[in-house]
PyMOL CGO cylinders between C-alpha atoms (Angstrom):
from pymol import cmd
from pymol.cgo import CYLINDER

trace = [
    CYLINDER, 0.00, 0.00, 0.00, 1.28, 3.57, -0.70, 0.3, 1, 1, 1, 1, 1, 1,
    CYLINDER, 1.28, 3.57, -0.70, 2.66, 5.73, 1.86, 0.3, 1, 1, 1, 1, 1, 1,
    CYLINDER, 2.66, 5.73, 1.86, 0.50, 8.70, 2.26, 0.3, 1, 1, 1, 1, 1, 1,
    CYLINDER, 0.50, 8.70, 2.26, 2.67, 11.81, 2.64, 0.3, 1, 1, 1, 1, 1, 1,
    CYLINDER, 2.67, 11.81, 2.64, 1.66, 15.16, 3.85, 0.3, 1, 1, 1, 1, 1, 1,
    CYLINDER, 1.66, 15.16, 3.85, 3.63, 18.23, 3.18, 0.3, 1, 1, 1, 1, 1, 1,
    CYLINDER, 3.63, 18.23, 3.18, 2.43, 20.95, 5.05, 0.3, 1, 1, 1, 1, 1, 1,
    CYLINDER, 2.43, 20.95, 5.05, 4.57, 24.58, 3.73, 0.3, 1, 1, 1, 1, 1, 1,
    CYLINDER, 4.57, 24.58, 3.73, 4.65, 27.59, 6.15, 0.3, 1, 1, 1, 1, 1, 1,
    CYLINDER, 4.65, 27.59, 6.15, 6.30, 29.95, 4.22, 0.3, 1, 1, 1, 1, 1, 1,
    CYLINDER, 6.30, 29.95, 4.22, 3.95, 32.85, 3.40, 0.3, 1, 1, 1, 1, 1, 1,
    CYLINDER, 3.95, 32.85, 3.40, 5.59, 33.37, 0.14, 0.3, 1, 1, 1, 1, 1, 1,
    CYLINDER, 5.59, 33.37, 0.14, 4.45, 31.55, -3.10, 0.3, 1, 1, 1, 1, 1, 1,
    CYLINDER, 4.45, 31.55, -3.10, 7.41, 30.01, -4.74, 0.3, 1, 1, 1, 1, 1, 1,
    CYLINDER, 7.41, 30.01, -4.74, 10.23, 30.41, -1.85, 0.3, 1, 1, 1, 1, 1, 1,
    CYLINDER, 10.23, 30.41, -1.85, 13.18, 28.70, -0.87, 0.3, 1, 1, 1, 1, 1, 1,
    CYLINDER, 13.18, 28.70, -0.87, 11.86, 26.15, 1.31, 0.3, 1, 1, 1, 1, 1, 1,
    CYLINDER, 11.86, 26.15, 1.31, 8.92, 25.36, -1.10, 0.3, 1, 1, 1, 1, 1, 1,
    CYLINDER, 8.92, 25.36, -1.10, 11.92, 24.06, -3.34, 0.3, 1, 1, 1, 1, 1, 1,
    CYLINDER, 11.92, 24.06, -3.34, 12.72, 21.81, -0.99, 0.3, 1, 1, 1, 1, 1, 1,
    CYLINDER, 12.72, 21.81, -0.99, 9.84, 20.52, -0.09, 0.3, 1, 1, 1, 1, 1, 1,
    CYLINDER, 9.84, 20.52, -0.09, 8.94, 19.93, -4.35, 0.3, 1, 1, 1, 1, 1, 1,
    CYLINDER, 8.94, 19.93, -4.35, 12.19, 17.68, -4.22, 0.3, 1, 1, 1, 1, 1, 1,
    CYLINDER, 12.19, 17.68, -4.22, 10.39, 16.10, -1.13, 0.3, 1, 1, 1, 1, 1, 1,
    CYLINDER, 10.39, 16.10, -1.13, 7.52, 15.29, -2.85, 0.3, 1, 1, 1, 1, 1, 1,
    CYLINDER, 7.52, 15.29, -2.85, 8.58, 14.16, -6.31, 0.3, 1, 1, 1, 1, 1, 1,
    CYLINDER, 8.58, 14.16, -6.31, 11.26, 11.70, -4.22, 0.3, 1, 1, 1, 1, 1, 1,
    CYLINDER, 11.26, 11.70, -4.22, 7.87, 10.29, -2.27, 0.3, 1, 1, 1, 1, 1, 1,
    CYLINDER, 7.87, 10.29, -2.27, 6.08, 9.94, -5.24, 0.3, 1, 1, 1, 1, 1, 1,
    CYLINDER, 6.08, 9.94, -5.24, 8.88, 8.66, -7.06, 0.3, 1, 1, 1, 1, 1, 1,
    CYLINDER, 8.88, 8.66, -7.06, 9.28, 6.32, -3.83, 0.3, 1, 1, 1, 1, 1, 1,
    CYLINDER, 9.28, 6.32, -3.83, 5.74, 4.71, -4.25, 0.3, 1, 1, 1, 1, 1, 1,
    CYLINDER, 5.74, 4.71, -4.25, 3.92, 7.33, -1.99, 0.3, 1, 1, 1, 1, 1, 1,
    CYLINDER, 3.92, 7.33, -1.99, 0.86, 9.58, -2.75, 0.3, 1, 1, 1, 1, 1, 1,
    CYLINDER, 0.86, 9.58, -2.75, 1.41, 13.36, -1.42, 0.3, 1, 1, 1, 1, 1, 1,
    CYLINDER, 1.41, 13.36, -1.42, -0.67, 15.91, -0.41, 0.3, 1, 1, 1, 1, 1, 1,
    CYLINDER, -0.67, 15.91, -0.41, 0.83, 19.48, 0.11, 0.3, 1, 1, 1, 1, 1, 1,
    CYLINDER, 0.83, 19.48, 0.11, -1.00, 22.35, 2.21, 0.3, 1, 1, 1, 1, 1, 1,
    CYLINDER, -1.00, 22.35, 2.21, 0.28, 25.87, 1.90, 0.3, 1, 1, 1, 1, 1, 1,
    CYLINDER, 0.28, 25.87, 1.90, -0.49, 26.58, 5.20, 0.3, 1, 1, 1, 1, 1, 1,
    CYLINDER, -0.49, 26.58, 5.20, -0.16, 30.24, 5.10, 0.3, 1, 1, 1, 1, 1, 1,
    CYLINDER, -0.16, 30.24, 5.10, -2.93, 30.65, 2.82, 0.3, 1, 1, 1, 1, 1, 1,
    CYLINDER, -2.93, 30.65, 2.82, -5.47, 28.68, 4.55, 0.3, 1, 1, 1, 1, 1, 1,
    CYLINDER, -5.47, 28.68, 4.55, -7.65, 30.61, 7.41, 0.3, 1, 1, 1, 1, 1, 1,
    CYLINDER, -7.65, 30.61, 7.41, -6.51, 29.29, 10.65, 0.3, 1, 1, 1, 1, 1, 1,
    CYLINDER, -6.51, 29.29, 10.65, -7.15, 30.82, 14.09, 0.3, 1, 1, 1, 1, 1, 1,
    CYLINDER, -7.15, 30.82, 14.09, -4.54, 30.37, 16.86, 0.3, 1, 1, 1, 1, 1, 1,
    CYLINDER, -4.54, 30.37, 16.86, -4.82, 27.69, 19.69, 0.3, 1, 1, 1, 1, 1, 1,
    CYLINDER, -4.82, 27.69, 19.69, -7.07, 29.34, 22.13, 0.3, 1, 1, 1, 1, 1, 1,
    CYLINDER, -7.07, 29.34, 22.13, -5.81, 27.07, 24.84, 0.3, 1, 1, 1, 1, 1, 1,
    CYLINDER, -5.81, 27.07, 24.84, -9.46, 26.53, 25.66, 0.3, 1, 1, 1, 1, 1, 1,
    CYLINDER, -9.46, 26.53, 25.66, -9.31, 22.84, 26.38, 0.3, 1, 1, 1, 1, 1, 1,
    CYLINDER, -9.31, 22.84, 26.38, -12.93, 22.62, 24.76, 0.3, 1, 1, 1, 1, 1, 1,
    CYLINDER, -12.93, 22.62, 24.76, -11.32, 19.05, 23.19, 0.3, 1, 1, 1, 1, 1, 1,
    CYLINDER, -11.32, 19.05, 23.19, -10.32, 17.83, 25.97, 0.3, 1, 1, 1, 1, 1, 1,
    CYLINDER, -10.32, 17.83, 25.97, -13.54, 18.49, 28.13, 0.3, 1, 1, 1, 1, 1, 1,
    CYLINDER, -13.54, 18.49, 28.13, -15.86, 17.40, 25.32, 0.3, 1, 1, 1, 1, 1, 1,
    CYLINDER, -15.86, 17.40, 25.32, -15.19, 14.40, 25.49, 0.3, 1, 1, 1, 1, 1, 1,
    CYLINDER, -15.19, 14.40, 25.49, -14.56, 13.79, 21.57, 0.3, 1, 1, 1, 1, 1, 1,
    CYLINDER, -14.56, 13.79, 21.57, -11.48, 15.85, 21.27, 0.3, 1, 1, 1, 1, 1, 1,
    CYLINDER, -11.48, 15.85, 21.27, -12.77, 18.11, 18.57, 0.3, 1, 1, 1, 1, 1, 1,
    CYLINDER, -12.77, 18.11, 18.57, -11.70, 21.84, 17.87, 0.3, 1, 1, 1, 1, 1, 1,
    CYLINDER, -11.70, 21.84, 17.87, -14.47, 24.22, 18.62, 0.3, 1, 1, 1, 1, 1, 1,
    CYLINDER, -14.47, 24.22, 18.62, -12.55, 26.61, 15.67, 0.3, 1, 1, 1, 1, 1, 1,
    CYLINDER, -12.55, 26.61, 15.67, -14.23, 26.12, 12.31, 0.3, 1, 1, 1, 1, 1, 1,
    CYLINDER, -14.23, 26.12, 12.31, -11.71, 27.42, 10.02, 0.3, 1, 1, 1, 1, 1, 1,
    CYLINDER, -11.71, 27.42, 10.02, -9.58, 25.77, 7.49, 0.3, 1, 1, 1, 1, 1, 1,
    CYLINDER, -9.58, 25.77, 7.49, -7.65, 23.42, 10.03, 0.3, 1, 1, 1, 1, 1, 1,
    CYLINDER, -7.65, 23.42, 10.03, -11.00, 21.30, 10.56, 0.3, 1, 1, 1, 1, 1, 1,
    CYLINDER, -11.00, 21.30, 10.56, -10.29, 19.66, 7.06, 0.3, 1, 1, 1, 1, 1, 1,
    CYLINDER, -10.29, 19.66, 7.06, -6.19, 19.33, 7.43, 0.3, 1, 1, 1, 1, 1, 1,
    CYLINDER, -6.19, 19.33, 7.43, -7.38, 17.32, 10.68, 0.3, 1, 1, 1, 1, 1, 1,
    CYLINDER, -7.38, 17.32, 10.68, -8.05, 14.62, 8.43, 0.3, 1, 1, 1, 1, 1, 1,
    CYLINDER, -8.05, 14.62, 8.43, -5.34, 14.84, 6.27, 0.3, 1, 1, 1, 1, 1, 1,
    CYLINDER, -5.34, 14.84, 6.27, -2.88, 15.05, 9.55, 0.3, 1, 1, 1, 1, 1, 1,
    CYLINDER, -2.88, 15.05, 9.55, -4.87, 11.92, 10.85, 0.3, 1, 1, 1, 1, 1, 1,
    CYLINDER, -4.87, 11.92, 10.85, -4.83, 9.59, 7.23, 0.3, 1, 1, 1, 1, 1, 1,
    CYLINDER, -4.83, 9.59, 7.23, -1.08, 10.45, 6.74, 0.3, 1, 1, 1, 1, 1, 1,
    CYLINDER, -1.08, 10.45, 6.74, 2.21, 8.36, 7.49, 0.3, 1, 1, 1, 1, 1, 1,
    CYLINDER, 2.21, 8.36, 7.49, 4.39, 11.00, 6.98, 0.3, 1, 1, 1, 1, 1, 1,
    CYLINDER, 4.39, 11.00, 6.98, 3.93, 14.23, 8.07, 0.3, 1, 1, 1, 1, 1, 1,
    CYLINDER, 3.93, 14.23, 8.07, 6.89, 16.74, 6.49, 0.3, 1, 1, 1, 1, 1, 1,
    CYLINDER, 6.89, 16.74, 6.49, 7.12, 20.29, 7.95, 0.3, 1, 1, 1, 1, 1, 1,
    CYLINDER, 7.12, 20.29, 7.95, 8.52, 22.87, 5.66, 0.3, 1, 1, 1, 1, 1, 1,
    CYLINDER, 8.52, 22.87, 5.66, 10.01, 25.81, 7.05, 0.3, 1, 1, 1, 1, 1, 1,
    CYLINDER, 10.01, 25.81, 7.05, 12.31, 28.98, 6.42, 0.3, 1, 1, 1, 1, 1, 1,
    CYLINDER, 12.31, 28.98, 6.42, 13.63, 30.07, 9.86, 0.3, 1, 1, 1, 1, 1, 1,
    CYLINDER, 13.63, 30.07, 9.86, 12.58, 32.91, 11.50, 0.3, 1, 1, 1, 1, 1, 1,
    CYLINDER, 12.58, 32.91, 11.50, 14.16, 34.02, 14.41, 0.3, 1, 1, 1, 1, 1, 1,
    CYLINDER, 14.16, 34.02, 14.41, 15.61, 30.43, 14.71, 0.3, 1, 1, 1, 1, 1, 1,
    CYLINDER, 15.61, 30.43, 14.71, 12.40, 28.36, 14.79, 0.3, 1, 1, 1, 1, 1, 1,
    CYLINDER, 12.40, 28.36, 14.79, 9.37, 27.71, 12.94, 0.3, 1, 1, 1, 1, 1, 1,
    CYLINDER, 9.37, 27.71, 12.94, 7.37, 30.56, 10.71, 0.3, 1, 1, 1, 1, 1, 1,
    CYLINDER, 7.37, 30.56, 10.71, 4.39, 31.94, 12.83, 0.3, 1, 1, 1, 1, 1, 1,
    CYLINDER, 4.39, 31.94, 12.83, 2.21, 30.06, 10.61, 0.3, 1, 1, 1, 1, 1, 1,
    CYLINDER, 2.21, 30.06, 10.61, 3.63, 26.84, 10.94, 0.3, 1, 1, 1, 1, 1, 1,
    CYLINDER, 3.63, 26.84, 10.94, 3.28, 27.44, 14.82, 0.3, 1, 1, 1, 1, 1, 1,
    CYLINDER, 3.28, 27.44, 14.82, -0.03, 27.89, 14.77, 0.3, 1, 1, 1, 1, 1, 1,
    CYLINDER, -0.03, 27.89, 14.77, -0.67, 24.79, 13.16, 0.3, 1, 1, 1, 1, 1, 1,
    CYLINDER, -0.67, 24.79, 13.16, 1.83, 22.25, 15.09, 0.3, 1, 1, 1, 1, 1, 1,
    CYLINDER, 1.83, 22.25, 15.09, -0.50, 24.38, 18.15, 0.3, 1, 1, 1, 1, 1, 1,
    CYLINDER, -0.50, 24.38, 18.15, -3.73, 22.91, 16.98, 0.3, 1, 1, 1, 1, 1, 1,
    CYLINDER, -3.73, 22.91, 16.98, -2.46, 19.24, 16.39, 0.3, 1, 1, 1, 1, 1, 1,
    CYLINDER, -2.46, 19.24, 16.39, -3.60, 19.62, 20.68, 0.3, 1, 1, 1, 1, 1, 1,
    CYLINDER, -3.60, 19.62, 20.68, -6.47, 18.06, 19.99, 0.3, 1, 1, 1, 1, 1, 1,
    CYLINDER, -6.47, 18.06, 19.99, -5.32, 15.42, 18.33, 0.3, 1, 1, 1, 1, 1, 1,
    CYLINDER, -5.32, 15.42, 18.33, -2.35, 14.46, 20.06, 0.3, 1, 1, 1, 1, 1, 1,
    CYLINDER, -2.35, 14.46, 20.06, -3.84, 14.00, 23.12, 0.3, 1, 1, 1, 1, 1, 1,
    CYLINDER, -3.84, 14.00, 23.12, -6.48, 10.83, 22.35, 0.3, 1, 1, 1, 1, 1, 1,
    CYLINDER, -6.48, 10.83, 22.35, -3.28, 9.58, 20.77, 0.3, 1, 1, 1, 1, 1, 1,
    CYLINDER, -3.28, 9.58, 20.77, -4.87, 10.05, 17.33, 0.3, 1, 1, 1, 1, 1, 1,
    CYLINDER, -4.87, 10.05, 17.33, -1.91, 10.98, 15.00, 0.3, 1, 1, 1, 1, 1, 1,
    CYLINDER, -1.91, 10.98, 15.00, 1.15, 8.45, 17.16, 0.3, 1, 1, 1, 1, 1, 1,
    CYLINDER, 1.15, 8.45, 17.16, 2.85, 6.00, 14.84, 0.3, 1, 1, 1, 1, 1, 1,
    CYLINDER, 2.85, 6.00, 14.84, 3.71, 8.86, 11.81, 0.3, 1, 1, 1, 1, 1, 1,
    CYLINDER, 3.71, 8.86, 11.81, 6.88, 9.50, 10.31, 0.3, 1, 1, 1, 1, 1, 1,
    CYLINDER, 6.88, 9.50, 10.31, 8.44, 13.10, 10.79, 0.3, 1, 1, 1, 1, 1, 1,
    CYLINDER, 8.44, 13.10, 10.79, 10.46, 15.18, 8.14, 0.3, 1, 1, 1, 1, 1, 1,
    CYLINDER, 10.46, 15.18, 8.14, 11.77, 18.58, 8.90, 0.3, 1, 1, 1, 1, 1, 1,
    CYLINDER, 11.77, 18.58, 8.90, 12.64, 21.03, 5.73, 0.3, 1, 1, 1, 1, 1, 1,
    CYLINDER, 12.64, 21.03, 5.73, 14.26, 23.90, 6.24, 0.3, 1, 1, 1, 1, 1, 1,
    CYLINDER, 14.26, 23.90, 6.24, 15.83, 26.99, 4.95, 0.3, 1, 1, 1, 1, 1, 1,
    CYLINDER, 15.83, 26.99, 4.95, 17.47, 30.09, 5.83, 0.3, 1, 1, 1, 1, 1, 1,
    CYLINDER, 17.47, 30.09, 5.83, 19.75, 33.23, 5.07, 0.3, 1, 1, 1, 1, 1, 1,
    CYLINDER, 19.75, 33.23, 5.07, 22.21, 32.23, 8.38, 0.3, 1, 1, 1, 1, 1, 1,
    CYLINDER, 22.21, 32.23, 8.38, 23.67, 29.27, 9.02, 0.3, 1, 1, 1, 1, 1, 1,
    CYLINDER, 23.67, 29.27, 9.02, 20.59, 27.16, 9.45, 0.3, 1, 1, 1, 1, 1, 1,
    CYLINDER, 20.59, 27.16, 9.45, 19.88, 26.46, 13.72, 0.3, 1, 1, 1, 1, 1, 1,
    CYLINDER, 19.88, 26.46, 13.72, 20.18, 23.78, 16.67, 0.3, 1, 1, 1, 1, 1, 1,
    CYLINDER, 20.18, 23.78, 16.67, 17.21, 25.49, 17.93, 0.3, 1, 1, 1, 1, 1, 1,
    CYLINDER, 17.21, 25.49, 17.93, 15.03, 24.00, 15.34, 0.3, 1, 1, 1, 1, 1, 1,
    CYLINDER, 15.03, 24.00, 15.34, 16.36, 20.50, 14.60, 0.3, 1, 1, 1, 1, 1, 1,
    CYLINDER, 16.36, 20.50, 14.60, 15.71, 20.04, 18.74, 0.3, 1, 1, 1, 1, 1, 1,
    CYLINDER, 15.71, 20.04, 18.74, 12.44, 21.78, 18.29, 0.3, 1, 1, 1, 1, 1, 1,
    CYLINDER, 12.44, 21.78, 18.29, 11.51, 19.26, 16.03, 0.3, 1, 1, 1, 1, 1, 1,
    CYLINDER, 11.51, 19.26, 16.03, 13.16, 16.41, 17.81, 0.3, 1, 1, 1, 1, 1, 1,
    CYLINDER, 13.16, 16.41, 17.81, 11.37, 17.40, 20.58, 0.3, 1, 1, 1, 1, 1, 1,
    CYLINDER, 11.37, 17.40, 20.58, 7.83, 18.04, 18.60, 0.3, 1, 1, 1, 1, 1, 1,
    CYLINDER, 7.83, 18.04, 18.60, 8.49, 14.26, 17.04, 0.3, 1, 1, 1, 1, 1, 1,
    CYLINDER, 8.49, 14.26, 17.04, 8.97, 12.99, 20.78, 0.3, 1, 1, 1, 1, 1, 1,
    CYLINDER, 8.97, 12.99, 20.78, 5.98, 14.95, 22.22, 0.3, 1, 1, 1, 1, 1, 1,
    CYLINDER, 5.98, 14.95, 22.22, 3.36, 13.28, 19.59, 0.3, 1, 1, 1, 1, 1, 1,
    CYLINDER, 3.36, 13.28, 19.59, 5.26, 10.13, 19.23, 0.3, 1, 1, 1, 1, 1, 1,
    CYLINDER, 5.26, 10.13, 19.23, 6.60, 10.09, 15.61, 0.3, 1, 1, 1, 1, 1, 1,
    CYLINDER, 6.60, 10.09, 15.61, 9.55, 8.71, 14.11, 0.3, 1, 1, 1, 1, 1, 1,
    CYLINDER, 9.55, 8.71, 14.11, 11.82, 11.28, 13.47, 0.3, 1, 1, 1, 1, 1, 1,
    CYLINDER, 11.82, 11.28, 13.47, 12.77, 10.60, 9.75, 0.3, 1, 1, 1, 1, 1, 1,
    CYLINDER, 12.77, 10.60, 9.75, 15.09, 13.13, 9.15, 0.3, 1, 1, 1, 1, 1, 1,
    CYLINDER, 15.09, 13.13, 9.15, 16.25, 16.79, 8.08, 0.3, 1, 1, 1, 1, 1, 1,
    CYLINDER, 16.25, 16.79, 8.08, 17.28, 18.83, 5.41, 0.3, 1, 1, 1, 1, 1, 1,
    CYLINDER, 17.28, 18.83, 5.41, 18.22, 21.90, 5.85, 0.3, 1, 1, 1, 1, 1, 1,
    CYLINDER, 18.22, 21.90, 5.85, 19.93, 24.90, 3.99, 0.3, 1, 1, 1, 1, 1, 1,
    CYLINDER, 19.93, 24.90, 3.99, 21.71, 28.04, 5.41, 0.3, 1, 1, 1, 1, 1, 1,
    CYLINDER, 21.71, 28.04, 5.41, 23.13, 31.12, 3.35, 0.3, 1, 1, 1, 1, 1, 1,
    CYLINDER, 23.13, 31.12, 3.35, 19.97, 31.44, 0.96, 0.3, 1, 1, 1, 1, 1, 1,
    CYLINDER, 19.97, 31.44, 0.96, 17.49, 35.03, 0.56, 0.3, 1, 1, 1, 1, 1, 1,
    CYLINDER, 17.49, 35.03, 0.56, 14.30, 35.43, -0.56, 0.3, 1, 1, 1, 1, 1, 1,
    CYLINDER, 14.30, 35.43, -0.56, 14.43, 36.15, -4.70, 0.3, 1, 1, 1, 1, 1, 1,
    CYLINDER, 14.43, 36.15, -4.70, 18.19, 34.41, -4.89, 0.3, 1, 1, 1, 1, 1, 1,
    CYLINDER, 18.19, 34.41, -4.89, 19.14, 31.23, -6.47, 0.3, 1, 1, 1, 1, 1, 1,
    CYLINDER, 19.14, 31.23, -6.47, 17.37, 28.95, -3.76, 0.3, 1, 1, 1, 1, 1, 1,
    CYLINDER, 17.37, 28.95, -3.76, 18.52, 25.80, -2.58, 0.3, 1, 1, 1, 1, 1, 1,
    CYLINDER, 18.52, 25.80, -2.58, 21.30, 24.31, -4.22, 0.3, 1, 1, 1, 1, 1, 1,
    CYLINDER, 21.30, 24.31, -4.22, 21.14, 21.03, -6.17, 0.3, 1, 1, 1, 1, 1, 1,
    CYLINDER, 21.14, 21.03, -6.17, 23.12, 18.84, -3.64, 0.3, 1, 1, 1, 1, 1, 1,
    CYLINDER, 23.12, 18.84, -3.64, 20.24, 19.86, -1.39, 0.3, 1, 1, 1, 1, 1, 1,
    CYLINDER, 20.24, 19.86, -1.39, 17.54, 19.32, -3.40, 0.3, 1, 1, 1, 1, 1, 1,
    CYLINDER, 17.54, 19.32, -3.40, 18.95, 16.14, -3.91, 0.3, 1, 1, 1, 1, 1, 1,
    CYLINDER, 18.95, 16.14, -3.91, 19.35, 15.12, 0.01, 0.3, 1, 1, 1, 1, 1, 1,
    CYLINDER, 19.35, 15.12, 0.01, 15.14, 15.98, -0.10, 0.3, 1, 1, 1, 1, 1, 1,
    CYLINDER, 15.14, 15.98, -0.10, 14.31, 13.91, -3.05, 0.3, 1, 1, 1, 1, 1, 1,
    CYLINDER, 14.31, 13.91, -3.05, 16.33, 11.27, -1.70, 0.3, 1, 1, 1, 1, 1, 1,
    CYLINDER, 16.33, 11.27, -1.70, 14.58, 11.30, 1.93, 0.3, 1, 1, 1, 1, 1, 1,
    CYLINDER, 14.58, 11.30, 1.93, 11.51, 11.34, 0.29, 0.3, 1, 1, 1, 1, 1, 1,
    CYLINDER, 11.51, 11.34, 0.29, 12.19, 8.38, -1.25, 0.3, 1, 1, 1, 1, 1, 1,
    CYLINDER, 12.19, 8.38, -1.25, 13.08, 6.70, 1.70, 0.3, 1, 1, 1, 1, 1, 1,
    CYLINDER, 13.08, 6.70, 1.70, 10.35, 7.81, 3.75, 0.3, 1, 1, 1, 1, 1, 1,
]
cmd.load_cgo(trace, "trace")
């Protein structure tokens, strides 16, 4: 049976950096026998965590937000892979892509998304950041996935060449193996 691989960008621009990576992603997962989904996250309407806890005392651990995140439950919840795709800001994850790890709450908790396969994608006009890779460590720990690997990419800007080809090749490949 196919892997199914979700690639969830949180860049807010169309056509950056770290969407180049995470194309190589995906064409190595589909290439590798997987199906793949990709969600620009920051053009979907999503509402911050409220830290309400209405999932948790409803009993069905459901959001009470209806906004665009109710349907990338689903996707979150069918997937085996789960890639985050990144440029660093500030040494972490884009505000976007925070408020989305955020609302997996609900669905961590019952246990609902355990089991998955974790890929971190990253880019950056430093050096690239410890920060992150133990954020993620740490996220992939927290909701009990695999962690499946990084890629990441220092020394790039906005409008320049974007990632280089050695990288783009270290994403294709782990999305082949994934």
């Amino acid at each position: 049976m196919a892997k199914k691989v979700l690639v969830i960008c949180g860049s807010p621009y169309t056509d950056s950096n770290s969407d180049a990576l995470a194309e190589a992603f995906a064409a190595g997962a589909i290439e590798g026998g997987g199906t793949v989904e990709t969600v620009k996250i920051s053009h979907k309407k999503i509402g911050m965590c409220m830290g309400c806890d209405h999932c948790r005392h409803s009993g069905n651990w459901t959001c009470v937000q209806q906004d665009d995140m109710q349907g990338i439950y689903k996707l979150v919840e069918d997937a085996d892979v789960v890639a985050l795709v990144t440029p660093l800001y500030f040494r972490t994850v884009t505000a976007h892509l925070k408020m989305f790890i955020d609302r997996l709450y609900c669905l961590h908790h019952p246990g609902k998304i355990r089991g998955k396969k974790g890929v971190l994608l990253s880019t950056s006009g430093g050096p690239g950041s410890a920060v992150l890779t133990d954020y993620f460590a740490e996220l992939c720990d927290l909701l009990g996935w695999e962690n499946a690997g990084t890629v990441m990419q220092g020394g790039l800007h906005r409008g320049g060449n974007g990632p280089d080809g050695a990288k783009k090749a270290e994403a294709h490949e782990l999305g082949k193996s994934v």
